[in-house]
C-alpha positions in Angstrom: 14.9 12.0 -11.9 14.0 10.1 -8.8 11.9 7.6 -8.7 9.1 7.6 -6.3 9.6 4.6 -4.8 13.2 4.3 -4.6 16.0 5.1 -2.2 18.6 3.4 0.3 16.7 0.9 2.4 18.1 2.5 5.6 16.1 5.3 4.6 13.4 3.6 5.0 14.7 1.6 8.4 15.0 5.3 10.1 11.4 6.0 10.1 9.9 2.7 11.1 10.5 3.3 14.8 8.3 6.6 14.3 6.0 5.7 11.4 4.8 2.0 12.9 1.7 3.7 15.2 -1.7 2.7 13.4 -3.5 5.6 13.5 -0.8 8.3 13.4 -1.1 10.2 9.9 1.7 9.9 7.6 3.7 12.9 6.3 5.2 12.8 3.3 5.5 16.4 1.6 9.1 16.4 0.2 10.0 12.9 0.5 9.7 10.0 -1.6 8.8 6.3 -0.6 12.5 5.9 0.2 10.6 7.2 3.8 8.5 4.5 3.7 6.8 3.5 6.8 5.5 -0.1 7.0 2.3 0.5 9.8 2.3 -3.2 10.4 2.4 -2.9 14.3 -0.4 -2.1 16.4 1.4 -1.1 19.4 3.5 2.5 19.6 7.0 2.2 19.3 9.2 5.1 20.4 9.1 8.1 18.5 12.7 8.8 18.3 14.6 7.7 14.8 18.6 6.9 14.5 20.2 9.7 11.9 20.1 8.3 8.5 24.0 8.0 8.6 23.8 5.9 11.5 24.5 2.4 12.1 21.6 -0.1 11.7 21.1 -2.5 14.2 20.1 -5.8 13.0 16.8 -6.1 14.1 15.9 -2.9 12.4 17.2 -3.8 9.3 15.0 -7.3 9.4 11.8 -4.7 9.8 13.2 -2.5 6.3 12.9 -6.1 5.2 9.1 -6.7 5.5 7.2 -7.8 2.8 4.3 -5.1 3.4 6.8 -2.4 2.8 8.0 -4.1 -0.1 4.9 -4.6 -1.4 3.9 -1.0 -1.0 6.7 0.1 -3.2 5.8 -2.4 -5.6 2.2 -0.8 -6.3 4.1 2.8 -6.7 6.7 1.2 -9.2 4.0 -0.5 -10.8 2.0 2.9 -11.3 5.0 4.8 -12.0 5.5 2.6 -15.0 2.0 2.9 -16.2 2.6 6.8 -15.8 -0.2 7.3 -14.1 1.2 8.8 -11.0 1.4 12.9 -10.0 4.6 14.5 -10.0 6.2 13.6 -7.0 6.5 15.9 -4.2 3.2 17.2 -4.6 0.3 17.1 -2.6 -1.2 14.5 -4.2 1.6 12.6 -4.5 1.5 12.6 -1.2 -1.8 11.6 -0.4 -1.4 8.5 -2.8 1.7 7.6 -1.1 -0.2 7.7 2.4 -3.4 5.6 0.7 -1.0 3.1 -0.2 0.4 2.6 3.3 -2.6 3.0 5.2 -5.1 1.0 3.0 -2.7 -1.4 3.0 -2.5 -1.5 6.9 -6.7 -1.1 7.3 -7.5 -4.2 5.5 -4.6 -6.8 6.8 -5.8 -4.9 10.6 -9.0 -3.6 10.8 -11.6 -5.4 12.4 -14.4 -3.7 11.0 -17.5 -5.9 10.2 -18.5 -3.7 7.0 -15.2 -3.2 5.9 -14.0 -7.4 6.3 -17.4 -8.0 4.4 -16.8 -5.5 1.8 -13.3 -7.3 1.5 -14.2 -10.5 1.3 -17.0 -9.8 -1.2 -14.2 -7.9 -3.4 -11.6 -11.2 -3.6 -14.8 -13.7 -3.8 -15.9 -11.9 -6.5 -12.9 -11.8 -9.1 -11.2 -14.9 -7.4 -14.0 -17.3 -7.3 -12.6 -20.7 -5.0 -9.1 -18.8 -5.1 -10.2 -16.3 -2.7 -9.1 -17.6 0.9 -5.3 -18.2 -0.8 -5.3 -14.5 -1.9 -6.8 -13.2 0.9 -3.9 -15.6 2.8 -1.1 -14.1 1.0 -2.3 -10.2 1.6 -2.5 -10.6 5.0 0.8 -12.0 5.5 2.8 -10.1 2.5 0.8 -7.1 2.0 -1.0 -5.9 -1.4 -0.6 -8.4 -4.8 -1.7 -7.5 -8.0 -5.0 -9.8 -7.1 -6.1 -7.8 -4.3 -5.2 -4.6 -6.0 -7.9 -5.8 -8.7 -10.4 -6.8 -6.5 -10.8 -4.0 -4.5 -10.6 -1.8 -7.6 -13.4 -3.3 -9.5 -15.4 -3.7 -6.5 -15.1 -0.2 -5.8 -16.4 0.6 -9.3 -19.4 -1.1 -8.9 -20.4 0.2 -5.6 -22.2 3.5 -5.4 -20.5 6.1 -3.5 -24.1 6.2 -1.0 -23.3 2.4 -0.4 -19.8 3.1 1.0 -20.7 5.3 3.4 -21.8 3.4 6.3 -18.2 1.9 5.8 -16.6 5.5 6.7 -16.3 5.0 10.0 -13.5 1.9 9.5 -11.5 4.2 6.9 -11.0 7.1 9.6 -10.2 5.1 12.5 -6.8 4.7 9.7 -7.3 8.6 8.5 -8.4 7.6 5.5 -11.6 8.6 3.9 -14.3 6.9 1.5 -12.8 9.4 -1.1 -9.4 8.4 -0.3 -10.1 4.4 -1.2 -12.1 5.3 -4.4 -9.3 7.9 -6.1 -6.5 5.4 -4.7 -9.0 2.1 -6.2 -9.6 4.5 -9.6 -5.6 5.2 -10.0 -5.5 1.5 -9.9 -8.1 1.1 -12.6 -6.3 4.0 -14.8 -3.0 2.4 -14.2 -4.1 -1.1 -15.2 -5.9 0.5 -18.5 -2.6 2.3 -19.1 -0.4 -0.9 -18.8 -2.6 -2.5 -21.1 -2.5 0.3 -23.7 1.5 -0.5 -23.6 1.0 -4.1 -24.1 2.1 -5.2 -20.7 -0.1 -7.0 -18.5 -0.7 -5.4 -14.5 -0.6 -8.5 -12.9 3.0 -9.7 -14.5 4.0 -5.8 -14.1 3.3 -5.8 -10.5 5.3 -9.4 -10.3 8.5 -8.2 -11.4 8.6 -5.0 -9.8 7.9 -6.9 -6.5 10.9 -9.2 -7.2 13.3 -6.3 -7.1 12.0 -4.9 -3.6 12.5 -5.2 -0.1 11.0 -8.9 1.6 10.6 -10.1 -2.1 11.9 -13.9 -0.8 9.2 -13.9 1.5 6.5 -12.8 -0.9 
């Protein structure tokens, strides 16, 4: 069987001209995360992608490189493992797969003052002085096992009516409030789940991230 977030890195290269626009919605419906697009840039790029067969030039293959789509893939091995992801190919396989991506992109990019704040709280809260270092390293490297936790936990303890006034920052992305708190709860469920196997998230995520694109840089 496949694995969701596997697949030949220029896979992932042929999309990143198309998929880097941060606020175009990602389709995924019969594709794995081998179509992974990273969403770090902020400007359009052109909308036309080489053939998958095609030769890669070398620029391109330093952006299949980046650490935020490594880091993306990491989170989908990581809950893959804990078998806590839906079958793949389905529609909300697909809607995970676009949560990690675009979550990932909203809080290295956004500038929203509510969404920042919610942030920062989040890290300060499980991380204590640690925070600026692993706010630091998600900004430049894209989602760690420490961010992951921090936004999961802190989603658990905010009411749904608290989030709201935050909705606004999550569509500017197409995301939704909904789509944070299942994506932050799949987190929760995969962490539990890891632990019921006697494995430990954060050293999960760790090794799954050394195998994965941008990994030196991480």
């Amino acid at each position: 069987m496949r694995r969701w977030y596997s697949g030949p890195e220029k896979r992932v290269v042929s999309i990143l001209q198309r998929s880097r626009r941060r606020f175009c919605p990602v389709i995924v419906v019969g594709i794995g995360l081998s179509l992974f697009p990273s969403l770090q840039g902020v400007r359009p790029l052109p909308a036309v992608a080489a053939p998958i067969g095609s030769p890669i030039p070398a620029q391109r293959q330093s952006n299949a490189s980046s650490p935020h789509v490594g880091s993306a893939m990491t989170v989908l091995a990581t809950l893959e493992q804990a078998r806590v992801l839906p079958p793949e190919g389905t529609k909300e396989a697909d809607r995970i797969i676009k949560s990690v991506i675009q979550l990932q992109s909203l809080f290295a990019k956004s500038t929203d003052p509510g969404l920042r704040d919610f942030m920062r709280r989040a890290i300060a809260n499980t991380q204590g002085k640690q925070a600026a270092d692993v706010l630091a390293q998600f900004q430049s490297n894209g989602w760690t096992s420490d961010m992951l936790e921090a936004l999961a936990e802190a989603a658990a303890q905010t009411p749904t009516e608290e989030l709201q006034p935050l909705a606004p920052g999550f569509k500017a992305f197409n995301l939704s409030v909904e789509d944070f708190r299942q994506f932050m709860q799949l987190v929760r469920d995969g962490k539990q789940a890891l632990a019921s196997q006697g494995h430990d998230f954060h050293e999960v995520f760790a090794a799954h991230r050394k195998a994965m694109p941008g990994a030196s840089q991480h």
